[in-house]
PDB file of the backbone (N, CA, C, O) and the ligand in Angstrom, with CONECT records:
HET     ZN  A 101       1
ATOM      1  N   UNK A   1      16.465  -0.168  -0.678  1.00  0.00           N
ATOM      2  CA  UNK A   1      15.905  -1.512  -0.877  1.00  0.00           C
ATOM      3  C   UNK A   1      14.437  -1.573  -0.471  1.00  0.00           C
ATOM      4  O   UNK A   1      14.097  -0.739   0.368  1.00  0.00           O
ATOM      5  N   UNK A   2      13.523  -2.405  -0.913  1.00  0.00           N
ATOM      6  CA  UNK A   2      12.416  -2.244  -0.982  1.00  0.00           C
ATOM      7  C   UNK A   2      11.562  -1.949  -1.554  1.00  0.00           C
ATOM      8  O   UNK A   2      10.530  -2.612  -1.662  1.00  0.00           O
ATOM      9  N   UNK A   3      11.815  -0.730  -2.130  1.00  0.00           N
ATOM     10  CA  UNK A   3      11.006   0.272  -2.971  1.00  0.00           C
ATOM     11  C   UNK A   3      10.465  -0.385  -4.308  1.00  0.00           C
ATOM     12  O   UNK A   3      11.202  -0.956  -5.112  1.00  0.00           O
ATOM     13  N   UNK A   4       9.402  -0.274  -4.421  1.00  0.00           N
ATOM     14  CA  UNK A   4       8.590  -0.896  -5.533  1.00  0.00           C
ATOM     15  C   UNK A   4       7.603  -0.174  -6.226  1.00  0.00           C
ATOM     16  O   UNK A   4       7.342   0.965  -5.837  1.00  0.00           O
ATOM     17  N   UNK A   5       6.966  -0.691  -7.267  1.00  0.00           N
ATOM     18  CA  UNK A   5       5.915  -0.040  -8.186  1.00  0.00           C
ATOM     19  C   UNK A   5       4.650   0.595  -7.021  1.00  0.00           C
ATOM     20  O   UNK A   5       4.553  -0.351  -6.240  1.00  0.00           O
ATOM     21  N   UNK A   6       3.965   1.354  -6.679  1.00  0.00           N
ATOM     22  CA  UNK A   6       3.240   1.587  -6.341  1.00  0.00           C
ATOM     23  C   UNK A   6       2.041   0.126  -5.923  1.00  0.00           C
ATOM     24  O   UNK A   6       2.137  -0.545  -6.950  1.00  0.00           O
ATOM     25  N   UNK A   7       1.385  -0.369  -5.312  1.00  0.00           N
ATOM     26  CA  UNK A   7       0.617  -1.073  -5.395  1.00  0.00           C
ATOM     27  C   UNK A   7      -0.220  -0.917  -3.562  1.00  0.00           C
ATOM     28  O   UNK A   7       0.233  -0.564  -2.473  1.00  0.00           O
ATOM     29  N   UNK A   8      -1.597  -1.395  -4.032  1.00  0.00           N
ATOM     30  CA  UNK A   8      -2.552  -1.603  -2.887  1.00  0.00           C
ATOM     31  C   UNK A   8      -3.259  -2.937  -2.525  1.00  0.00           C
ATOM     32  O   UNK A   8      -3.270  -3.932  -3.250  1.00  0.00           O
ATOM     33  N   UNK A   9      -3.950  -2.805  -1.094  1.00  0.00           N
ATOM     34  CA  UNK A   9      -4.528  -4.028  -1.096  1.00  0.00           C
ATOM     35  C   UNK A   9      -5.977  -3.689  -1.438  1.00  0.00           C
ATOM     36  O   UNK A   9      -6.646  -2.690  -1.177  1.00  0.00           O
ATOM     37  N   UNK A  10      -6.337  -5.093  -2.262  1.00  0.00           N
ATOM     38  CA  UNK A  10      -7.831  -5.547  -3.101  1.00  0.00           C
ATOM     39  C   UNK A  10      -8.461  -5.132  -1.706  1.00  0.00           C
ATOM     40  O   UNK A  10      -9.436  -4.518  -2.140  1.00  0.00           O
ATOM     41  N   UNK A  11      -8.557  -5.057  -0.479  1.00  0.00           N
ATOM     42  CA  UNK A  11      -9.246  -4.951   0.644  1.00  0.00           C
ATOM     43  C   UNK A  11      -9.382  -3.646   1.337  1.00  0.00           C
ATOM     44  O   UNK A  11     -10.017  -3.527   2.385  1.00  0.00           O
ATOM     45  N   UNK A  12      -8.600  -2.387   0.564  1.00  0.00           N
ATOM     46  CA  UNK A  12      -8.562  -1.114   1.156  1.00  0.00           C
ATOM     47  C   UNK A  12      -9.742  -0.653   0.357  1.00  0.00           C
ATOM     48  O   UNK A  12      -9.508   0.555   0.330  1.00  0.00           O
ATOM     49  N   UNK A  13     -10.474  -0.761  -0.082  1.00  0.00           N
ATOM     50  CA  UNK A  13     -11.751  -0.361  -0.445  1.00  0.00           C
ATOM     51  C   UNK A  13     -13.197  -0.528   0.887  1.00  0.00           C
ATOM     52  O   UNK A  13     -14.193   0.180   1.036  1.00  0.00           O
ATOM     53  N   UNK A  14     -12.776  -1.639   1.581  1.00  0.00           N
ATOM     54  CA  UNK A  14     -13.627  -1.816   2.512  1.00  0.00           C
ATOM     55  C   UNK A  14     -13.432  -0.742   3.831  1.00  0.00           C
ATOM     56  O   UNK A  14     -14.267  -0.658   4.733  1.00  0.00           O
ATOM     57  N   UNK A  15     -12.119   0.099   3.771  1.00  0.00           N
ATOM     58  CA  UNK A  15     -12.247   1.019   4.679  1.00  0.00           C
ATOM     59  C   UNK A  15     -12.726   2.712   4.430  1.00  0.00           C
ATOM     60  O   UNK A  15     -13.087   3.292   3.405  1.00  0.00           O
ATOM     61  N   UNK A  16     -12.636   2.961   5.160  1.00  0.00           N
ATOM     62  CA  UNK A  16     -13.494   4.493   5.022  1.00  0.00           C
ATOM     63  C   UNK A  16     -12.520   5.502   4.319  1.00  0.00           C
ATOM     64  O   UNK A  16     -11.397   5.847   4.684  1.00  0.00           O
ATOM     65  N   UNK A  17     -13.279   5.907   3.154  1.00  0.00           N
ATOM     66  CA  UNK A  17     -12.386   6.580   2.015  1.00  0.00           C
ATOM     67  C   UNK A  17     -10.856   7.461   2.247  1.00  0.00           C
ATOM     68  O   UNK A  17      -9.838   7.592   1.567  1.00  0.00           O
ATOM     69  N   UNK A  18     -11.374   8.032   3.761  1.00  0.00           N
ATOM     70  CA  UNK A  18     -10.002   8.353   4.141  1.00  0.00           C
ATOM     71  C   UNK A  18      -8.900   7.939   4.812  1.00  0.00           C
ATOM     72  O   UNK A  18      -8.095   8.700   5.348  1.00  0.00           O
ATOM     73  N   UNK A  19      -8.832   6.579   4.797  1.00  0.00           N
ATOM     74  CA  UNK A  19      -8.109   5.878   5.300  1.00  0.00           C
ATOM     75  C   UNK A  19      -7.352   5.214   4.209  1.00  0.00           C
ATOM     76  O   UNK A  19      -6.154   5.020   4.414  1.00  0.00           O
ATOM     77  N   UNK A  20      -7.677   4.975   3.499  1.00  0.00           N
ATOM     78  CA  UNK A  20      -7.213   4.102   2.013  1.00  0.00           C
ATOM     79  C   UNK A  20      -5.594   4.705   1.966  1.00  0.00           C
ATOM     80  O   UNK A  20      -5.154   5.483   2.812  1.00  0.00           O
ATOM     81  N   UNK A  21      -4.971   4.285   1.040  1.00  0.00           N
ATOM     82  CA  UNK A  21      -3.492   4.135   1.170  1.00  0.00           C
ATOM     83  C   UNK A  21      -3.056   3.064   0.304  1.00  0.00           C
ATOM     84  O   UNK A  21      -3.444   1.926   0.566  1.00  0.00           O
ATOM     85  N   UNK A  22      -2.234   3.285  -0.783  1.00  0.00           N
ATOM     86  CA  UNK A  22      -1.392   2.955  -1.397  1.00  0.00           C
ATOM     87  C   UNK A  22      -0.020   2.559  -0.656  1.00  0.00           C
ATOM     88  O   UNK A  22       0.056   2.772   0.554  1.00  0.00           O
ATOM     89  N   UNK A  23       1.313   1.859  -1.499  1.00  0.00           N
ATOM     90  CA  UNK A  23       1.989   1.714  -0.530  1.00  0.00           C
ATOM     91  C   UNK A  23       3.429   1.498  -1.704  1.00  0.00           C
ATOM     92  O   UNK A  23       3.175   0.785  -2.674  1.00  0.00           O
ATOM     93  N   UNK A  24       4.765   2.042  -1.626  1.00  0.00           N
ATOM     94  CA  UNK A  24       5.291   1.905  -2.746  1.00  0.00           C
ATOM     95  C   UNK A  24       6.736   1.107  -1.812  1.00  0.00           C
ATOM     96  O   UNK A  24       7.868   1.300  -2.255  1.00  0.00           O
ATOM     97  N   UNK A  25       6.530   0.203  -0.482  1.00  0.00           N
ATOM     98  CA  UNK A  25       7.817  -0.333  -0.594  1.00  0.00           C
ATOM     99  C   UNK A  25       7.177  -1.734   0.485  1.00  0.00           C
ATOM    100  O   UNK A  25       6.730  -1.667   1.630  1.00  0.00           O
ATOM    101  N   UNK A  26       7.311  -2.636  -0.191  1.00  0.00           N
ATOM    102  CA  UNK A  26       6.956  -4.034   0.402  1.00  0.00           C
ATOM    103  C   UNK A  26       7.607  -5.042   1.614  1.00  0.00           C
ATOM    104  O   UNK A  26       7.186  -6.110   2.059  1.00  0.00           O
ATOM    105  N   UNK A  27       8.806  -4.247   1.950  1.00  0.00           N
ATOM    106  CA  UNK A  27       9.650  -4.945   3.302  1.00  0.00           C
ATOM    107  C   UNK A  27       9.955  -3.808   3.969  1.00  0.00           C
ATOM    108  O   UNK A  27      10.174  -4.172   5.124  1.00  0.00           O
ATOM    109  N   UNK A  28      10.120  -2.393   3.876  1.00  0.00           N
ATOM    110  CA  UNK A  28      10.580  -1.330   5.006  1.00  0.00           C
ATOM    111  C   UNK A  28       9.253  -0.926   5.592  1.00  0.00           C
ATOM    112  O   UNK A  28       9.339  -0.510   6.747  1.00  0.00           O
ATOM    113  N   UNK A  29       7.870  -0.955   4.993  1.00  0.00           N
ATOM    114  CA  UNK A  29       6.866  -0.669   5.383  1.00  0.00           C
ATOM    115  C   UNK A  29       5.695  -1.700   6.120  1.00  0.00           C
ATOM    116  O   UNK A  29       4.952  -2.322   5.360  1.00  0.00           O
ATOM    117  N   UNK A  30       5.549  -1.863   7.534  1.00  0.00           N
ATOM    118  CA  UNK A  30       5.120  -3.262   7.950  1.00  0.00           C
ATOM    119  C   UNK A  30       3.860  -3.467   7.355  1.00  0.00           C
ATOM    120  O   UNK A  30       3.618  -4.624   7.011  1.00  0.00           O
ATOM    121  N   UNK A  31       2.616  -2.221   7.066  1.00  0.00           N
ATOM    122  CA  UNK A  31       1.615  -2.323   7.023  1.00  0.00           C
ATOM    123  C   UNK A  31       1.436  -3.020   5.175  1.00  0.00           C
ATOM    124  O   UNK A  31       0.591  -3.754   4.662  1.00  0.00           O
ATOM    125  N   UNK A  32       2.715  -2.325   4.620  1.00  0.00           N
ATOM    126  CA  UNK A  32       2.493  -2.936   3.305  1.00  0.00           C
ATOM    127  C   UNK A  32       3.241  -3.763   2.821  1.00  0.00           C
ATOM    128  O   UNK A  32       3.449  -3.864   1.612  1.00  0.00           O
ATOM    129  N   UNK A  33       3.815  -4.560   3.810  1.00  0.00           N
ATOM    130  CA  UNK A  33       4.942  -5.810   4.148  1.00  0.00           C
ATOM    131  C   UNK A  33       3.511  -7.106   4.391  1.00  0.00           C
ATOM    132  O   UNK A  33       3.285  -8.165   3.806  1.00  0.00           O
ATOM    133  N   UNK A  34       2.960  -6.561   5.246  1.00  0.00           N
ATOM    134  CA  UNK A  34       1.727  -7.758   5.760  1.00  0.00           C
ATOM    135  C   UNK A  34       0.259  -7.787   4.385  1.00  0.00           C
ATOM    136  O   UNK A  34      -0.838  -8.244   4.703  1.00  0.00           O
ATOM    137  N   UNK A  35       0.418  -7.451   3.505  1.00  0.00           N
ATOM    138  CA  UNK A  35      -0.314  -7.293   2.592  1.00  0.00           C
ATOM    139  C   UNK A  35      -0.246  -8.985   1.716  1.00  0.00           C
ATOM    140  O   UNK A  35       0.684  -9.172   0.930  1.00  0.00           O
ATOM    141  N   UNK A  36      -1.083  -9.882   1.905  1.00  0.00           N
ATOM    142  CA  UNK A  36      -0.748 -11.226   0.756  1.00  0.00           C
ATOM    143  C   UNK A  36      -0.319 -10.374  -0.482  1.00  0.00           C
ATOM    144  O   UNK A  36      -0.168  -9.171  -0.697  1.00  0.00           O
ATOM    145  N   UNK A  37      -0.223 -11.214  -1.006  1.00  0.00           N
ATOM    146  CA  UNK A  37       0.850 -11.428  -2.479  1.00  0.00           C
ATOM    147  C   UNK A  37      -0.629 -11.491  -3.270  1.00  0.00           C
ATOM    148  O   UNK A  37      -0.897 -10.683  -4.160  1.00  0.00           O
ATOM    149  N   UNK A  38      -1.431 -12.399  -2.902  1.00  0.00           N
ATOM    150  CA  UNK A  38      -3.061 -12.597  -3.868  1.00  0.00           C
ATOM    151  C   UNK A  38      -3.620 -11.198  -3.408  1.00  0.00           C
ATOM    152  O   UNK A  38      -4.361 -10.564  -4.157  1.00  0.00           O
ATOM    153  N   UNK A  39      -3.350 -10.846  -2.486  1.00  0.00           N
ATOM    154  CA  UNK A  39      -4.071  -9.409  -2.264  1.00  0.00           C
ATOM    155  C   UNK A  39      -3.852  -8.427  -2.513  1.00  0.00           C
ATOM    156  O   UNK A  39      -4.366  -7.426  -2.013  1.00  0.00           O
ATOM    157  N   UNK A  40      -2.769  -8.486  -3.620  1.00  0.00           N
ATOM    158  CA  UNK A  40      -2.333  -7.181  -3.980  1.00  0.00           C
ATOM    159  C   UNK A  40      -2.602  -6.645  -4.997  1.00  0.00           C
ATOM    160  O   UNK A  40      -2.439  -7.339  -6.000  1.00  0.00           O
ATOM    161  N   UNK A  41      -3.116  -5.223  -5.197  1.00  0.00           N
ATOM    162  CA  UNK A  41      -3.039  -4.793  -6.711  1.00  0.00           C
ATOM    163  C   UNK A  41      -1.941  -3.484  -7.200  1.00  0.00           C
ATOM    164  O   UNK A  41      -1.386  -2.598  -6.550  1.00  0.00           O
ATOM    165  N   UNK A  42      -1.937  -3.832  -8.602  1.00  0.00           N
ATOM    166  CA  UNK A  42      -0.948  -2.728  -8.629  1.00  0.00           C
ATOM    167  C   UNK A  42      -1.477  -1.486  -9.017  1.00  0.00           C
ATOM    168  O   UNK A  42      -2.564  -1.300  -9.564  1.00  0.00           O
ATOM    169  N   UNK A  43      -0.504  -0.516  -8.649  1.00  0.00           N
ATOM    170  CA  UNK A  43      -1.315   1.436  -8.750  1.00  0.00           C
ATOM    171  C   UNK A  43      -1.744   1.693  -7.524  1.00  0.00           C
ATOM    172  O   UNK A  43      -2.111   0.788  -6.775  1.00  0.00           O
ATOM    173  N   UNK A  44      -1.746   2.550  -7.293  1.00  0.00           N
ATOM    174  CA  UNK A  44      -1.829   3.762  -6.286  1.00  0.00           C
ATOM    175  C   UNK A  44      -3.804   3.374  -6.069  1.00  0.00           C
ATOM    176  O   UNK A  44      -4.046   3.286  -4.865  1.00  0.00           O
ATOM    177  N   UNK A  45      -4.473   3.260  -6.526  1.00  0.00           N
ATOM    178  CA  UNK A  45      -5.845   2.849  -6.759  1.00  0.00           C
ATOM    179  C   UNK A  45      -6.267   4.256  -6.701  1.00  0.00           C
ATOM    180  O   UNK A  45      -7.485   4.280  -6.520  1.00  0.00           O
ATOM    181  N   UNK A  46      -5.744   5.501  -6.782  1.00  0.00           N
ATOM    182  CA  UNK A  46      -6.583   6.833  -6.336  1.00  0.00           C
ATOM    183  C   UNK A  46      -6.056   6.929  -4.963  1.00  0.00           C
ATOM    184  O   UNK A  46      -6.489   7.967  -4.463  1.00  0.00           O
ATOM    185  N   UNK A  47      -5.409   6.370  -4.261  1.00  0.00           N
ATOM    186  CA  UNK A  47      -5.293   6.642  -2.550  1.00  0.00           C
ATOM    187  C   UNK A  47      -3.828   7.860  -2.812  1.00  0.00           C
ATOM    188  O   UNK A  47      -3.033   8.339  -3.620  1.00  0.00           O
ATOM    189  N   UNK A  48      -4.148   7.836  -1.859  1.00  0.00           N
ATOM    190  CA  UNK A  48      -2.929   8.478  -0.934  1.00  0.00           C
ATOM    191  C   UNK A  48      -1.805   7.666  -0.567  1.00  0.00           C
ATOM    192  O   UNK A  48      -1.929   6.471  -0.299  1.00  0.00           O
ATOM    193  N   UNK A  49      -0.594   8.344  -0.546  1.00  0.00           N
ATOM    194  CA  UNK A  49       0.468   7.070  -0.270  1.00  0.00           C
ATOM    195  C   UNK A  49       0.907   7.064   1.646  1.00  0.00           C
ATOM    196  O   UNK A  49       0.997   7.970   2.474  1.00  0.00           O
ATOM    197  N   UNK A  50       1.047   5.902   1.700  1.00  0.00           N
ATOM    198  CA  UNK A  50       0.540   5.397   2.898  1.00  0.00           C
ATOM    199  C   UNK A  50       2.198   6.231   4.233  1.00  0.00           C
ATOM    200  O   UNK A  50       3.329   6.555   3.871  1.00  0.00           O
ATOM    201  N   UNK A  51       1.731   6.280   5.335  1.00  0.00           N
ATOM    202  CA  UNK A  51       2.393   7.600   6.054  1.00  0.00           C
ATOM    203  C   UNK A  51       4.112   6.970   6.226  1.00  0.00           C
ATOM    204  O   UNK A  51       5.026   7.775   6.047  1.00  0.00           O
ATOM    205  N   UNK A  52       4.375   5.790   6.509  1.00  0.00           N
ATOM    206  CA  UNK A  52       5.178   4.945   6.605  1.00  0.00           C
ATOM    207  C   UNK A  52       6.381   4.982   5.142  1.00  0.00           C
ATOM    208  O   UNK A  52       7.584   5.226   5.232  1.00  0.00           O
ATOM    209  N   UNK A  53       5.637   4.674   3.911  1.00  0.00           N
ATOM    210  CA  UNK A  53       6.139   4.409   2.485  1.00  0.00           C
ATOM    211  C   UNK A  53       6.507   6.087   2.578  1.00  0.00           C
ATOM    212  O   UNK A  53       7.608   6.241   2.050  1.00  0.00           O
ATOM    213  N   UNK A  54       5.946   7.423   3.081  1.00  0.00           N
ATOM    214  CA  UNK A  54       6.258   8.352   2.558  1.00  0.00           C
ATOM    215  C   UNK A  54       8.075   9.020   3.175  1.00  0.00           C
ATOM    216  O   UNK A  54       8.915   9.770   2.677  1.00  0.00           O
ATOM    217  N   UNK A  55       7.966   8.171   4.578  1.00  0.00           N
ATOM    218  CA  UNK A  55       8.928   8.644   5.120  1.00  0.00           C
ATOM    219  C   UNK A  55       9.923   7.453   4.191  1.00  0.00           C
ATOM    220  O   UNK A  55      10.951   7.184   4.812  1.00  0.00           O
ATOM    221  N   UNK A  56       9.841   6.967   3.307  1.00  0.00           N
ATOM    222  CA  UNK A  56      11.253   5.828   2.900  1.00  0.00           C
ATOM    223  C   UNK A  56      11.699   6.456   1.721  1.00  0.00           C
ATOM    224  O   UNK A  56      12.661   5.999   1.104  1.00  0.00           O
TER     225      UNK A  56
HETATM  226 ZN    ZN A 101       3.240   1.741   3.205  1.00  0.00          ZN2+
END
């Protein structure tokens, strides 16, 4: 449960390229649980998938 299309926040661009992170599950993952709904985009944006989403 959880698991969803790939998607990021419109705001991970403002951090330092290696930090960026995608996120593919919206309630098991807190960091991509706390993401607004307006702040979200969908796709991976080029990131990396985020350390949390990889263990689900
Ligand atoms: Zn995540």
């Amino acid at each position: 449960m959880g698991k969803v299309a790939p998607f990021h926040s419109v705001k991970e661009k403002n951090k330092p390229a290696s930090e960026r992170v995608h996120h593919t599950n919206d309630t098991q993952c807190a960091p991509g649980r706390d993401i607004p709904k307006h702040e979200r985009v969908d796709g991976t944006g080029g990131y990396r998938i985020c350390v949390h989403c990889a263990k689900l």
